[in-house]
N, C-alpha and C positions, 0 to 999 in steps of 0.2 A: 232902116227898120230890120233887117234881115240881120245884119252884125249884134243888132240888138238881141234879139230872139232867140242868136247862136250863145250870148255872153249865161243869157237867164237861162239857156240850157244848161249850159258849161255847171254854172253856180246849182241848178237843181242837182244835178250829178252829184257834186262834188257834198253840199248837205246835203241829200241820201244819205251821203258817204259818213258823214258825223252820226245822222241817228242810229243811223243801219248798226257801227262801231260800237257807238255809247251800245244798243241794244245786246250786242253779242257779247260785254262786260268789258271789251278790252281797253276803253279808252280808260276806264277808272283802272285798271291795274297799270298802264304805263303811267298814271299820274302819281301815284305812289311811289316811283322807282326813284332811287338815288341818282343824282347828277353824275354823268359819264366825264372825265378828266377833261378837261381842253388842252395836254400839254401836247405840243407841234413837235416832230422833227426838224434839227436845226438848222439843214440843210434843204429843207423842202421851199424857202422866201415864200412872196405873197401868192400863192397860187387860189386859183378860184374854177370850182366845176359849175359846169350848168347842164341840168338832167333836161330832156325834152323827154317827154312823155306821155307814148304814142297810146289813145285810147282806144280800146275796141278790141281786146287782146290778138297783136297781131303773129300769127306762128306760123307765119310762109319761113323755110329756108333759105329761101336764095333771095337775092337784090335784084330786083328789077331793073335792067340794065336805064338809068338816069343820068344825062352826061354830066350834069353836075359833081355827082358821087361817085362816076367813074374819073372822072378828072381829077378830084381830090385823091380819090385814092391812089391813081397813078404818079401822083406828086411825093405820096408817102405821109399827106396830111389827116387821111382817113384808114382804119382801122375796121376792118367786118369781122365781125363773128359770128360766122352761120354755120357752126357743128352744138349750140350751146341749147341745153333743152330746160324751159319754163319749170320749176318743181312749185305745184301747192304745196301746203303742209300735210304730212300724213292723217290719221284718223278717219273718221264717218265720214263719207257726203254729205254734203250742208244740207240740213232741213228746213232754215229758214233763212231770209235776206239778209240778217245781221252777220250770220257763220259767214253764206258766201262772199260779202264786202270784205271780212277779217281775213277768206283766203284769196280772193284775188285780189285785193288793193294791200298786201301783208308788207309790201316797200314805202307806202304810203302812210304820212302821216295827215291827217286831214283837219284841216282847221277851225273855228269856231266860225269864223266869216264866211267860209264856203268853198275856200280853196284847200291847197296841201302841199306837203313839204316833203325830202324823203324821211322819212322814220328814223336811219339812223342822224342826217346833222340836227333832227329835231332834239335824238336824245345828247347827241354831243353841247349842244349849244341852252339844253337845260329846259326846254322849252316846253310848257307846262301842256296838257291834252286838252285843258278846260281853258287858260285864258289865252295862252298862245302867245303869249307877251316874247317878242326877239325876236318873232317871223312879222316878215312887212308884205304886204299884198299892193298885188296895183289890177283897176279894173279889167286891165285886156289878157289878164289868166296868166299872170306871172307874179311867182312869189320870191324870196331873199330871204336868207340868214347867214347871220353873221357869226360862224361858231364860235368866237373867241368873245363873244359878249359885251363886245363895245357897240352896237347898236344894240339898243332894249328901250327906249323911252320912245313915246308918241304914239300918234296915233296907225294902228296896225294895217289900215285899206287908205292906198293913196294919202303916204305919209306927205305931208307938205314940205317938211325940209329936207325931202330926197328929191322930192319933182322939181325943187326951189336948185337943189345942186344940178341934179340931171340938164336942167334948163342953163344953166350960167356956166356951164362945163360945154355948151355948145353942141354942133353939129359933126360928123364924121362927113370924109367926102363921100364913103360907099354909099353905094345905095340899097339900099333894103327894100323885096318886092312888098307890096303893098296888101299882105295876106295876114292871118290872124298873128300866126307865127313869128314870121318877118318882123311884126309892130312889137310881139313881146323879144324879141331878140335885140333889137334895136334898142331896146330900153336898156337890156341887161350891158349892152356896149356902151351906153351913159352913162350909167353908174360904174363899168368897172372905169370911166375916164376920168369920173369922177369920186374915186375911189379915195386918193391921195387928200382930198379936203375932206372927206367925212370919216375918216380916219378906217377904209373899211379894209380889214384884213381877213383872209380866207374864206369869202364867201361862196353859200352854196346856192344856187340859182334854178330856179324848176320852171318849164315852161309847156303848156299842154299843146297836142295837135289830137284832134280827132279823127272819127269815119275810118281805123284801120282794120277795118273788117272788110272779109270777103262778101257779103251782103250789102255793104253799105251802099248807099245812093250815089255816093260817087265814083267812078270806079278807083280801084285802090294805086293804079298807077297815077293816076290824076293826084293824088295824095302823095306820093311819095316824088314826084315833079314838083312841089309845094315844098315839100322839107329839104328837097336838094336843093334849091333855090337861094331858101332863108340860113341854111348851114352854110353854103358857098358864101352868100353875104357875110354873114358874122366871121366864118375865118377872115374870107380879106377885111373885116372890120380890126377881128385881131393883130392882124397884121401893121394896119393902120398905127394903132395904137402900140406896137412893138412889145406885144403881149402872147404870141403864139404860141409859147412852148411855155407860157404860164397859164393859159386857160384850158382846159379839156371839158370840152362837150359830148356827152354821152346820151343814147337813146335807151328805155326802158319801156317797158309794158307789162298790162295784168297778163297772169299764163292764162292761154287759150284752157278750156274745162275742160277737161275730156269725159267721154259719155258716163262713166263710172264716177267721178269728181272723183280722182286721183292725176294721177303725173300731166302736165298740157304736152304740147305738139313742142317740136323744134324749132327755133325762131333765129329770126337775124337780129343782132347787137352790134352797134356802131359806135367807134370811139374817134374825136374829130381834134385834134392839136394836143398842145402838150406834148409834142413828138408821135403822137398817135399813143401815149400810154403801152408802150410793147410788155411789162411786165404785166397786164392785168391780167389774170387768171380765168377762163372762165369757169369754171366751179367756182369762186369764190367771186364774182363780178362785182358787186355793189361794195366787197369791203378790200376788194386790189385798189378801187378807185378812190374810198378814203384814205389807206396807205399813202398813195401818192398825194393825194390832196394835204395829207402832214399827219393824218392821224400814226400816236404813236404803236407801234405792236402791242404794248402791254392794254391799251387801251381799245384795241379789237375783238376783246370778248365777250367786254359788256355794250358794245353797241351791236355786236350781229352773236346772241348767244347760240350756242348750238340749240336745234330741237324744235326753232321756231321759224325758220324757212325765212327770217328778216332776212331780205339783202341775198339769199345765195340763190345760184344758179349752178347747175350740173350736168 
């Protein structure tokens, strides 16, 4: 019951997050927008990110010493960025809920079904703001896109013949804790094993955790115990799977507000395989990570334009 009640919060959120968008006009001008290039670097192969992202705008600096994520990191498999500070978009303070969704959720693309994808492989992969056709959702808050457009048909929430692969693609030996996270992580290690029969190339993979506030009811260590857990499982899944330096998992979040609604607080960024990602920029964080993920240079302006706070951090 409780898993239940967390799932229909999760999904009230996340449609907020469509009305709130539609209301502030932005969903209808990115439906308008021309389709962004899909051509890859020739040398980037099948690489695949997956965004976890942490609800509750969290903007502590520093990493809560977790042996998980210090372990990772001591191995060179994880990556912190704790000097990088949240940017809203300039202008007024929001006056109404739709403005504030458009500047804290401005990474987010959010779905007609109730989830959400980042903004830019929504725009890479063509992916419409009203029918969302080429992003696939599954019940436990995890979504997929395929930016290269060879998934697009079916049905978009618990497609049947990805849970049909997933399933027939089997079991990994790791173990994955038995937490909201964990269950969507484990999925995204299905499908990337299952990759090879459904033809999926460079997908982008988005997975929620909640309660990262200092307020929240649970305390925020207890939280981040949770994520170290479910990251340590999925790398040794990667590894499993001889995919470690093809998959980069990255954390994101809404910027903390700050009392003025201008600039949020300083926050920590974690990037987990792929070699830990050493070129990504933090000024520039959400569009270093498509660079590596294969997007081409020429094709980095019209997924994060200047002016609009998509994707950058500074």
């Amino acid at each position: 019951m409780r898993t239940k009640e967390k799932l229909q919060s999760r999904r009230a959120l996340f449609n907020l997050g469509v009305r709130s968008l539609a209301g502030a006009g932005l969903l209808g001008s990115l439906e308008g927008a021309a389709r962004a290039s899909a051509s890859l670097a020739t040398d980037a192969g099948d690489r695949a990110l997956v965004c976890v992202y942490l609800f509750g705008g969290e903007a502590s600096s520093k990493l809560p010493a977790i042996p998980e994520l210090q372990a990772l990191e001591a191995a060179g498999d994880l990556r912190v960025l704790d000097t990088v500070s949240s940017v809203i978009p300039g202008g007024a303070a929001p006056s109404t809920p739709g403005q504030l969704m458009a500047r804290k959720y401005n990474s987010l693309r959010f779905l007609p079904n109730g989830f959400a994808t980042p903004e830019w492989a929504a725009r890479l992969a063509g992916i419409g703001a009203v029918d969302g056709a080429g992003a696939f959702t599954f019940r436990n808050g995890m979504s997929l896109v395929s930016v290269d457009g060879r998934l697009r048909e079916g049905s978009q929430y618990e497609n049947p013949g990805l849970r049909r692969a997933m399933s027939e693609a089997g079991t990994l030996r790791t173990e994955f804790p038995a937490t909201s996270l964990g269950r969507q992580l484990e999925d995204v290690s299905r499908l990337l094993r299952a990759g090879g029969k459904l033809g999926l190339k460079h997908p982008v993979f988005l997975c929620t955790a909640g309660g990262f506030t200092s307020g929240a009811e649970r305390p925020r260590n207890a939280r981040y115990r949770e994520l170290g857990r479910a990251l340590a499982a999925f790398h040794a899944a990667t590894v499993e799977l001889g995919m470690e330096r093809q998959v980069t998992t990255y954390t994101d979040a809404e910027p903390a507000v700050a009392a003025n609604g201008g600039t949020g607080a300083r926050c920590v960024r974690m990037i987990l395989g792929g070699a830990a990602v050493s070129d990504v920029e933090a000024g520039h964080y959400h569009a270093s990570l498509a660079r590596w993920h294969g997007v081409s240079p020429g094709d980095l302006p019209k997924l994060f334009p200047s002016g609009n706070g998509v994707g950058m951090l500074a």
